[in-house]
Jmol script that loads the backbone (N, CA, C; Angstrom):
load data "model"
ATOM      1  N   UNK A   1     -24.607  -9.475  -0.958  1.00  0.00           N
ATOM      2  CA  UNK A   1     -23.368  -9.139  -1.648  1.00  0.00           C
ATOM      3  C   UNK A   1     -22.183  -9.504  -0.753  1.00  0.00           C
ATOM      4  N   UNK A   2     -21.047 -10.287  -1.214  1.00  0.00           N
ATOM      5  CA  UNK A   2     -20.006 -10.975  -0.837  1.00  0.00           C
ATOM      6  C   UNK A   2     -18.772  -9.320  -0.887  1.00  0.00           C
ATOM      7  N   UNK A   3     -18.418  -9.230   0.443  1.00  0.00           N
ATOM      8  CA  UNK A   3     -17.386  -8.159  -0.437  1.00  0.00           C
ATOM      9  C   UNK A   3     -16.166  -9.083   0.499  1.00  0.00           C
ATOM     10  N   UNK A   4     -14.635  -8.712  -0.061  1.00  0.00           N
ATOM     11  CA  UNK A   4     -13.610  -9.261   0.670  1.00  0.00           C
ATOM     12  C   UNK A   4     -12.995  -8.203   1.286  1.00  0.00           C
ATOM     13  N   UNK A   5     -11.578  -8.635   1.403  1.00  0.00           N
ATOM     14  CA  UNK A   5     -10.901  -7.157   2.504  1.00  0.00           C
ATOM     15  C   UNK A   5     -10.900  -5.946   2.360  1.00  0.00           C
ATOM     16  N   UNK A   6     -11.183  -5.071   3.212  1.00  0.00           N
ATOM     17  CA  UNK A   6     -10.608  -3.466   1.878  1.00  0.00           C
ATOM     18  C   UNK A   6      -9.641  -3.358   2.149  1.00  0.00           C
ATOM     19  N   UNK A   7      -9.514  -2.509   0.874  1.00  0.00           N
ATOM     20  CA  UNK A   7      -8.062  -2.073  -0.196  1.00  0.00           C
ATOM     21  C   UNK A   7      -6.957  -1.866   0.975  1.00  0.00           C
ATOM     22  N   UNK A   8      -6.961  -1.645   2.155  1.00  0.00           N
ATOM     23  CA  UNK A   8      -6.354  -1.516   3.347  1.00  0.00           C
ATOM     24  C   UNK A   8      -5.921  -2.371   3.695  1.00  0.00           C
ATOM     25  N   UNK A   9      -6.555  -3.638   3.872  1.00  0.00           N
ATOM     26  CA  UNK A   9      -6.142  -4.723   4.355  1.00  0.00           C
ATOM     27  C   UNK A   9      -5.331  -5.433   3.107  1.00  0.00           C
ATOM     28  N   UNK A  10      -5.292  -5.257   2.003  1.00  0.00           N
ATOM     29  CA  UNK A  10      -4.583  -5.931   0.851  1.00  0.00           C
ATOM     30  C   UNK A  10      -3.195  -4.855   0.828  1.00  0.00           C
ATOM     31  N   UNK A  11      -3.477  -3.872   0.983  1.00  0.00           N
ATOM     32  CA  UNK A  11      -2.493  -3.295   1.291  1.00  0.00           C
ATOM     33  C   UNK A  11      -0.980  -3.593   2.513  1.00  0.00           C
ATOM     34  N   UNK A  12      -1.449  -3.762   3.113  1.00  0.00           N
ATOM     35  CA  UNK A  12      -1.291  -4.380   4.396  1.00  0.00           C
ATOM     36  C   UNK A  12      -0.810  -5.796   4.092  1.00  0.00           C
ATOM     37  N   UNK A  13      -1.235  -7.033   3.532  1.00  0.00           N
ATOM     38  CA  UNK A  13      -1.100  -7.714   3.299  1.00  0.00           C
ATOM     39  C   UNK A  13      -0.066  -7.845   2.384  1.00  0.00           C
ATOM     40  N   UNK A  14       0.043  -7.265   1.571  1.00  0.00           N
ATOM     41  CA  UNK A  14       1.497  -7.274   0.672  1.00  0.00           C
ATOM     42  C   UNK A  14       2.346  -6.611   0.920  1.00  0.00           C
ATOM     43  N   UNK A  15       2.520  -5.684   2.157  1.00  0.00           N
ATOM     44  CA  UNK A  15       3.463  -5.162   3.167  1.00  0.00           C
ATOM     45  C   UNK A  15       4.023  -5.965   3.656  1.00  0.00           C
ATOM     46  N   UNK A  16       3.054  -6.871   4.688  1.00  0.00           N
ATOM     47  CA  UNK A  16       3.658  -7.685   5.346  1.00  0.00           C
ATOM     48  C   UNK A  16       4.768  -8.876   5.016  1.00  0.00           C
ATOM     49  N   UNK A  17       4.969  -8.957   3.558  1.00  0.00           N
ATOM     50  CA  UNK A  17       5.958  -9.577   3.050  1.00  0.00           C
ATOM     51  C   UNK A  17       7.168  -9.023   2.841  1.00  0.00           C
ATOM     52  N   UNK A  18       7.166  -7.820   3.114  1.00  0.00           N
ATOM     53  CA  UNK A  18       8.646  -6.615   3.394  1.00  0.00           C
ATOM     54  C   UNK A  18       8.623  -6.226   4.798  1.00  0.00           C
ATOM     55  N   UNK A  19       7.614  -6.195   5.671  1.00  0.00           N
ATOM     56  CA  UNK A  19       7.965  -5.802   7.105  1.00  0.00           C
ATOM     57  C   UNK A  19       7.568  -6.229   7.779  1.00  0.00           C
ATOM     58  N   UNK A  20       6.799  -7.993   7.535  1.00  0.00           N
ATOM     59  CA  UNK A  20       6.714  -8.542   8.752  1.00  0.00           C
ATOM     60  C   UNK A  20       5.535  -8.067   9.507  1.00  0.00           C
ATOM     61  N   UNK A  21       5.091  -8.177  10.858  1.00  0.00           N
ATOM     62  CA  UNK A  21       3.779  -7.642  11.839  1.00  0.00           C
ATOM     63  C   UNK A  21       4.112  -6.315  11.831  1.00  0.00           C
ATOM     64  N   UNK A  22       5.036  -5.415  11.799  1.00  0.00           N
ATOM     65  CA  UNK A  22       4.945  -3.979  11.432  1.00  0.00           C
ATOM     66  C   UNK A  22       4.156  -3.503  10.465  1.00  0.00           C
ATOM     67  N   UNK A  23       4.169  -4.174   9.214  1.00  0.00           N
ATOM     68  CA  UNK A  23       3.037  -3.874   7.970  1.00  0.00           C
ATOM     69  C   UNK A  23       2.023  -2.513   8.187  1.00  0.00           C
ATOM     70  N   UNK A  24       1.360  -3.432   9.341  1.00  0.00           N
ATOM     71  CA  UNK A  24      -0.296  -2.214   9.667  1.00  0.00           C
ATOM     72  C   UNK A  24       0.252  -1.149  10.441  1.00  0.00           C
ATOM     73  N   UNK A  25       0.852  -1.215  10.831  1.00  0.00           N
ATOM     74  CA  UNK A  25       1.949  -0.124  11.497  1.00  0.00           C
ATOM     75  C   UNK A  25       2.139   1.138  10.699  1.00  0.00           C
ATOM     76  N   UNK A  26       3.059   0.877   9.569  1.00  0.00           N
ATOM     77  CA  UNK A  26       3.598   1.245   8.659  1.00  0.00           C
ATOM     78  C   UNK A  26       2.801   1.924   8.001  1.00  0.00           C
ATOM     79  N   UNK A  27       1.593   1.080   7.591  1.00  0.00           N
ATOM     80  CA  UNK A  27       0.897   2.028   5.968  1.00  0.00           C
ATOM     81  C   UNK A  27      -0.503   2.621   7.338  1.00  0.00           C
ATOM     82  N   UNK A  28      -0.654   2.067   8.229  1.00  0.00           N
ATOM     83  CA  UNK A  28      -1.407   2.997   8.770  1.00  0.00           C
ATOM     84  C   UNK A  28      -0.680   4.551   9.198  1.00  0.00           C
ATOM     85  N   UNK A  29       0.161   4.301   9.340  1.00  0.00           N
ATOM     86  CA  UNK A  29       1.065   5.859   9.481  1.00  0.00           C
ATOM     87  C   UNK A  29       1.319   6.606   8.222  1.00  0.00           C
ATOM     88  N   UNK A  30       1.449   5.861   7.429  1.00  0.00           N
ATOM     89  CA  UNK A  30       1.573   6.079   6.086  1.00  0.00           C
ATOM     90  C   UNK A  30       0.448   6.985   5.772  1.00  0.00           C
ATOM     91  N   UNK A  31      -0.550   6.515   5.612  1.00  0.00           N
ATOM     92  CA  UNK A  31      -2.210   7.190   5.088  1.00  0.00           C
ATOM     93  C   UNK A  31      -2.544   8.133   6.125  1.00  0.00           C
ATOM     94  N   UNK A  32      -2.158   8.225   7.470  1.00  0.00           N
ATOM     95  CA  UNK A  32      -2.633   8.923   8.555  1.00  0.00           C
ATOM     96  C   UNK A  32      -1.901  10.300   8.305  1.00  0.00           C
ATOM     97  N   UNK A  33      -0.012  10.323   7.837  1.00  0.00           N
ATOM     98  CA  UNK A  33       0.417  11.205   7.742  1.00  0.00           C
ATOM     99  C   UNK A  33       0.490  12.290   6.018  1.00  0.00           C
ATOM    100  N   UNK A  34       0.755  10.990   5.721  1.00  0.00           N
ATOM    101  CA  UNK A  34       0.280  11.618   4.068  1.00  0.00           C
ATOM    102  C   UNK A  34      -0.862  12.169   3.447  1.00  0.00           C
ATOM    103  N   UNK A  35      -1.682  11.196   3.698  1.00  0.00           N
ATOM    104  CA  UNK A  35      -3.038  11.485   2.692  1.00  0.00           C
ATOM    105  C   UNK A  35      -3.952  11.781   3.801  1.00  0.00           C
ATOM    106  N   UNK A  36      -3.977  12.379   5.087  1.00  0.00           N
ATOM    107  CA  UNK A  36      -4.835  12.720   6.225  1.00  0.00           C
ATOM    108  C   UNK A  36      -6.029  12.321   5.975  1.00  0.00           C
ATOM    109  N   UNK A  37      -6.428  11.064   6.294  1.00  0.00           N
ATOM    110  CA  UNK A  37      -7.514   9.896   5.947  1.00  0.00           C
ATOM    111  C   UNK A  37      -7.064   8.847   6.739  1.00  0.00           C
ATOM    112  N   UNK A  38      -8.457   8.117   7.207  1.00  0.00           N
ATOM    113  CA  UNK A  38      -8.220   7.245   8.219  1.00  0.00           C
ATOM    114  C   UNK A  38      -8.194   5.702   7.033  1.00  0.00           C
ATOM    115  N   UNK A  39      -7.219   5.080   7.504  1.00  0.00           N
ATOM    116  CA  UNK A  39      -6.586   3.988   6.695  1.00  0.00           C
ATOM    117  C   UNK A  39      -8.080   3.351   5.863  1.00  0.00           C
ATOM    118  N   UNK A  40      -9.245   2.948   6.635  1.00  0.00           N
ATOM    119  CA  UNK A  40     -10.308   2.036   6.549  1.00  0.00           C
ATOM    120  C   UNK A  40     -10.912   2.873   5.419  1.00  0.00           C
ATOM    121  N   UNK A  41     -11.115   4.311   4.653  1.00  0.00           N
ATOM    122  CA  UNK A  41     -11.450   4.175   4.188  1.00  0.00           C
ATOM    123  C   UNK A  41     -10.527   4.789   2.657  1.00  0.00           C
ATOM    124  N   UNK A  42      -9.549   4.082   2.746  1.00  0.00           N
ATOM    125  CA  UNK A  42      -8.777   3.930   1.529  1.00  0.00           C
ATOM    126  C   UNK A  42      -9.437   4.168   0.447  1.00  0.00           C
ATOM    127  N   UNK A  43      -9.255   4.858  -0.375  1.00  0.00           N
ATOM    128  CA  UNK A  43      -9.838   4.252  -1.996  1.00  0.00           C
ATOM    129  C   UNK A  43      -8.484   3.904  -2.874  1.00  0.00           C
ATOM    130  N   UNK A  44      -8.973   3.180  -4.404  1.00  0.00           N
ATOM    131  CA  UNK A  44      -7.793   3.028  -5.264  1.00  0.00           C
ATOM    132  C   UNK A  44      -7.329   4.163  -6.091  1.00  0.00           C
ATOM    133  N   UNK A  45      -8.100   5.144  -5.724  1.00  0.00           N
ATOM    134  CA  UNK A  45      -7.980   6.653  -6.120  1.00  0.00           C
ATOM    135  C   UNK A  45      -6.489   6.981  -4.767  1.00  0.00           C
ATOM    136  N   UNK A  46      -6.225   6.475  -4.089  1.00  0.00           N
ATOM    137  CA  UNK A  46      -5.338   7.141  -3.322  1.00  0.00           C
ATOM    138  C   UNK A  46      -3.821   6.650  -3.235  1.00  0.00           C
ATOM    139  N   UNK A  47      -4.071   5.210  -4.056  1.00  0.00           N
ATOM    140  CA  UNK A  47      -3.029   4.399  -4.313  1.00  0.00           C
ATOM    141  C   UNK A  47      -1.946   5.477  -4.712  1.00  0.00           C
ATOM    142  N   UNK A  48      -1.752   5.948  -5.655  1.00  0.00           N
ATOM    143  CA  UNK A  48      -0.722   6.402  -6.140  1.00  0.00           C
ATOM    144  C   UNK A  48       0.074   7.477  -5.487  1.00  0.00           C
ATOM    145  N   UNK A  49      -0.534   8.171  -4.781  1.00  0.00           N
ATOM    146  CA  UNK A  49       0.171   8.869  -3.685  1.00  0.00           C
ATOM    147  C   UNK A  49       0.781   8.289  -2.354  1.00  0.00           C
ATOM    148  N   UNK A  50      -0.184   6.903  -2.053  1.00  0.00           N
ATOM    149  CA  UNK A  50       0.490   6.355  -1.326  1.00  0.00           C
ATOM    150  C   UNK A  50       1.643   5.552  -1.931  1.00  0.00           C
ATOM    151  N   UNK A  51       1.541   5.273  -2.682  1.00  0.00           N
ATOM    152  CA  UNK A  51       2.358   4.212  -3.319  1.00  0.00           C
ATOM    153  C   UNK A  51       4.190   5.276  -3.379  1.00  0.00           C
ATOM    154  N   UNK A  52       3.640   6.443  -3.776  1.00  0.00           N
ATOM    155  CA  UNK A  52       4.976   7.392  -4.038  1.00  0.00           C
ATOM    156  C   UNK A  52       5.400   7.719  -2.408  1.00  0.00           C
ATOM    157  N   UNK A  53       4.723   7.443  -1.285  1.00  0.00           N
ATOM    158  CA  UNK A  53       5.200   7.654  -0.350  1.00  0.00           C
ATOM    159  C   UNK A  53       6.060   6.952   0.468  1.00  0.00           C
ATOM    160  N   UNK A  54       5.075   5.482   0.397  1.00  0.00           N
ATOM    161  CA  UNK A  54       5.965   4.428   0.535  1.00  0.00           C
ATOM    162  C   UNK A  54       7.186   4.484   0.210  1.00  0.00           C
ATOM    163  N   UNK A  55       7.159   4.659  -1.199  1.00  0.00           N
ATOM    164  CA  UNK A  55       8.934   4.035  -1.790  1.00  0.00           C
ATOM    165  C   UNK A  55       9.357   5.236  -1.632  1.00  0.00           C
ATOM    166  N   UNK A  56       9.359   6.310  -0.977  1.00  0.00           N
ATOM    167  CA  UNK A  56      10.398   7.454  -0.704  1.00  0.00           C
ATOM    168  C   UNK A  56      10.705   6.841   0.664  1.00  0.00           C
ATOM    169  N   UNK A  57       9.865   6.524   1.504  1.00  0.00           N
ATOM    170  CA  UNK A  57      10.352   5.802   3.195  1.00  0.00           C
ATOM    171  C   UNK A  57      11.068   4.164   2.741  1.00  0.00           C
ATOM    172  N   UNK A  58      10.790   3.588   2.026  1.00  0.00           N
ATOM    173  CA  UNK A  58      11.261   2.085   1.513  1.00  0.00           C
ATOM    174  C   UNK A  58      12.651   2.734   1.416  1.00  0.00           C
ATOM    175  N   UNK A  59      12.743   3.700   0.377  1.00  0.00           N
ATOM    176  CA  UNK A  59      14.371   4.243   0.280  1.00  0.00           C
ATOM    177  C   UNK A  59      15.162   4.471   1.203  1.00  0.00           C
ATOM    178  N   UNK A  60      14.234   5.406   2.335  1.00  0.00           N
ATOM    179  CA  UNK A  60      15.259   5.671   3.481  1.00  0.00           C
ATOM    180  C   UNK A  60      15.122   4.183   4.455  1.00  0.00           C
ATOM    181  N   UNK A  61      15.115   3.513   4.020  1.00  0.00           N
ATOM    182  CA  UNK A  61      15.471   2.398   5.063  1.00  0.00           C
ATOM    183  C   UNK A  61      15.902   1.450   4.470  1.00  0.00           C
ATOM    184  N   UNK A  62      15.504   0.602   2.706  1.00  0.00           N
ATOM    185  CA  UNK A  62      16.524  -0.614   2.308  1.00  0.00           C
ATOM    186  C   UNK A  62      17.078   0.429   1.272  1.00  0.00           C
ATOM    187  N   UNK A  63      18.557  -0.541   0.901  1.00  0.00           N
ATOM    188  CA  UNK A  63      19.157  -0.053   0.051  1.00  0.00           C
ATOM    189  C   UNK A  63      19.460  -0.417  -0.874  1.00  0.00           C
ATOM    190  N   UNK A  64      18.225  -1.218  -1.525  1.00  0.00           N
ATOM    191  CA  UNK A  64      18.005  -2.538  -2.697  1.00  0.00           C
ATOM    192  C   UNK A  64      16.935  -1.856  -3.439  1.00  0.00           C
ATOM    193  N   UNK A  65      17.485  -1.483  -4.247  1.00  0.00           N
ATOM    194  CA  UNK A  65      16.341  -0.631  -5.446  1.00  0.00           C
ATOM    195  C   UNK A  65      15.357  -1.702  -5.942  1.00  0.00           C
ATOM    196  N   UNK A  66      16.015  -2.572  -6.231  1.00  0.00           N
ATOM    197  CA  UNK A  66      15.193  -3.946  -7.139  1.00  0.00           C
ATOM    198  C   UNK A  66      13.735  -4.415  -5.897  1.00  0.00           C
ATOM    199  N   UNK A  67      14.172  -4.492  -4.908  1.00  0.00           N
ATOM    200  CA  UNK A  67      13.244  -4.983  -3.855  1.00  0.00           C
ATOM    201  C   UNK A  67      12.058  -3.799  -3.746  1.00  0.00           C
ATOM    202  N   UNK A  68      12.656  -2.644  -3.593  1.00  0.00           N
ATOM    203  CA  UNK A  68      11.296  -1.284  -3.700  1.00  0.00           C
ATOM    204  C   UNK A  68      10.560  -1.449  -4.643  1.00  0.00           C
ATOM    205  N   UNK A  69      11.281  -1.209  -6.062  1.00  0.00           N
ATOM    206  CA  UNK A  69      10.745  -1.971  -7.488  1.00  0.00           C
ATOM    207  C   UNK A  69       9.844  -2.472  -7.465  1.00  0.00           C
ATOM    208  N   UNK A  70      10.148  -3.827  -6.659  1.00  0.00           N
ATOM    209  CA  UNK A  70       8.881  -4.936  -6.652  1.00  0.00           C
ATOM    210  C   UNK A  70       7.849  -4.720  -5.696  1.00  0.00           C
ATOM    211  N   UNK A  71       8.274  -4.073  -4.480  1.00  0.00           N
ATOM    212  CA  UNK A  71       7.105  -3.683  -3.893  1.00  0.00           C
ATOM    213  C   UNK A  71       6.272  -2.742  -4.354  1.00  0.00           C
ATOM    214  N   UNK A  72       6.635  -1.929  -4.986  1.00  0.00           N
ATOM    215  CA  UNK A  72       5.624  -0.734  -5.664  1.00  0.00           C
ATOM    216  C   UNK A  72       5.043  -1.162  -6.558  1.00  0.00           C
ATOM    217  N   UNK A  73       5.450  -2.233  -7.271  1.00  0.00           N
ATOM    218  CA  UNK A  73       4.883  -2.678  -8.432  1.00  0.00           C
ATOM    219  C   UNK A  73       3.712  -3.897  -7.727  1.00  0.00           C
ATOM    220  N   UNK A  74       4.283  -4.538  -7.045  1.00  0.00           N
ATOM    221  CA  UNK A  74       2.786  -5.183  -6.081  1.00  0.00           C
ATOM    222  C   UNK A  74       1.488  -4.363  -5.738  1.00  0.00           C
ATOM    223  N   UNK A  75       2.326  -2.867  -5.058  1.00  0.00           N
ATOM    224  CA  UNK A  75       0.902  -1.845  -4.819  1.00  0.00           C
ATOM    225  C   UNK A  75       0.390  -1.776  -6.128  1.00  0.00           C
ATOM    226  N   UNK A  76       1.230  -2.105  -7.286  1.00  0.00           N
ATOM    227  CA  UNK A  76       0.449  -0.980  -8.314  1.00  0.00           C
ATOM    228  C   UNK A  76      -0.670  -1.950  -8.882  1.00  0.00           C
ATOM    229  N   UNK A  77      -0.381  -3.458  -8.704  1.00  0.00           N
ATOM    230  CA  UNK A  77      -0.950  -4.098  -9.569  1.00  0.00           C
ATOM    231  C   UNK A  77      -2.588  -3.747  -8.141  1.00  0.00           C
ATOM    232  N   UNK A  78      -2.785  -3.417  -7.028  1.00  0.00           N
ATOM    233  CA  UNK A  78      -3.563  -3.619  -6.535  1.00  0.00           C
ATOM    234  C   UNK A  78      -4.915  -2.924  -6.949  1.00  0.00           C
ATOM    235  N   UNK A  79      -4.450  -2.076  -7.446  1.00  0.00           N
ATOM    236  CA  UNK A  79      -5.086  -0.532  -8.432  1.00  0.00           C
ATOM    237  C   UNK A  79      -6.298  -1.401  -9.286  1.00  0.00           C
ATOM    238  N   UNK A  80      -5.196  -2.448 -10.357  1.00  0.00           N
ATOM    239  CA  UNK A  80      -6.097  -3.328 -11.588  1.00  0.00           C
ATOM    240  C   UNK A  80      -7.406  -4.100 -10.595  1.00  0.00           C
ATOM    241  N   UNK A  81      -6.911  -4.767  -9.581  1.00  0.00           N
ATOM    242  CA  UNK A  81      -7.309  -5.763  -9.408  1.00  0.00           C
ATOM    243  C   UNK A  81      -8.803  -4.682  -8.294  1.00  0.00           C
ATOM    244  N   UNK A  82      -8.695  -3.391  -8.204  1.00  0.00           N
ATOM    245  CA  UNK A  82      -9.942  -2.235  -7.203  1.00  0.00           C
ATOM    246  C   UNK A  82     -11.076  -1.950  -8.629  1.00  0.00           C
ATOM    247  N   UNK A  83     -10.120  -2.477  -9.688  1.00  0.00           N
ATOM    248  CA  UNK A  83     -11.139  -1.451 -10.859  1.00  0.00           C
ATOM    249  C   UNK A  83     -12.066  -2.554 -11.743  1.00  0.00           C
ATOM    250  N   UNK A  84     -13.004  -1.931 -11.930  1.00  0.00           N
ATOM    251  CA  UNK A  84     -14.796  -2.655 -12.311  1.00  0.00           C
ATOM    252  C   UNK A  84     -13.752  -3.843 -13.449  1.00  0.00           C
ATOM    253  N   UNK A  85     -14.335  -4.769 -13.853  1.00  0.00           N
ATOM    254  CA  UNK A  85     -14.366  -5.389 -15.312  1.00  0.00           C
ATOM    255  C   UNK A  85     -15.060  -4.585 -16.456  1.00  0.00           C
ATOM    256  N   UNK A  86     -13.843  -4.835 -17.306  1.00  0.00           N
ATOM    257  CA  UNK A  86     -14.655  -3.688 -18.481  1.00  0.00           C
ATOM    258  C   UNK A  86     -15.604  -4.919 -19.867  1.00  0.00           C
TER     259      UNK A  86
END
end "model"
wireframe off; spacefill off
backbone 0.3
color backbone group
């Protein structure tokens, strides 16, 4: 069985297009302080709390609603892309 990154590392990966090598930084602090779980074993069950955490810290630091927008909406699509084919 072929598996690809976990949900961590895709996570991470579409960070890094808003913060650069900080990314793993970021959502590893993120999941460490929020959801007290070690980043690696993420599920897409946890997305949404992370996702609401993020864009409360995205807020306190840009001041471009449209840009959070799109980043949350990147996490969200990551959700579709964790869940079985129906």
């Amino acid at each position: 069985m072929v598996t690809g990154p976990s949900l961590y590392q895709e996570v991470v990966t579409v960070t890094e297009h808003y913060f650069g090598p900080a990314a793993d930084r970021f959502i590893a602090r993120q999941v460490h302080n929020h959801l007290n779980k070690n980043p690696e074993i993420l599920r897409k069950e946890d997305l949404a709390g992370l996702t609401k955490w993020i864009s409360l810290a995205m807020a306190l630091l840009v001041d471009d609603e449209k840009l959070i927008k799109k980043y949350v909406s990147e996490l969200e699509k990551l959700v579709d892309k964790q869940s079985p084919a129906k």
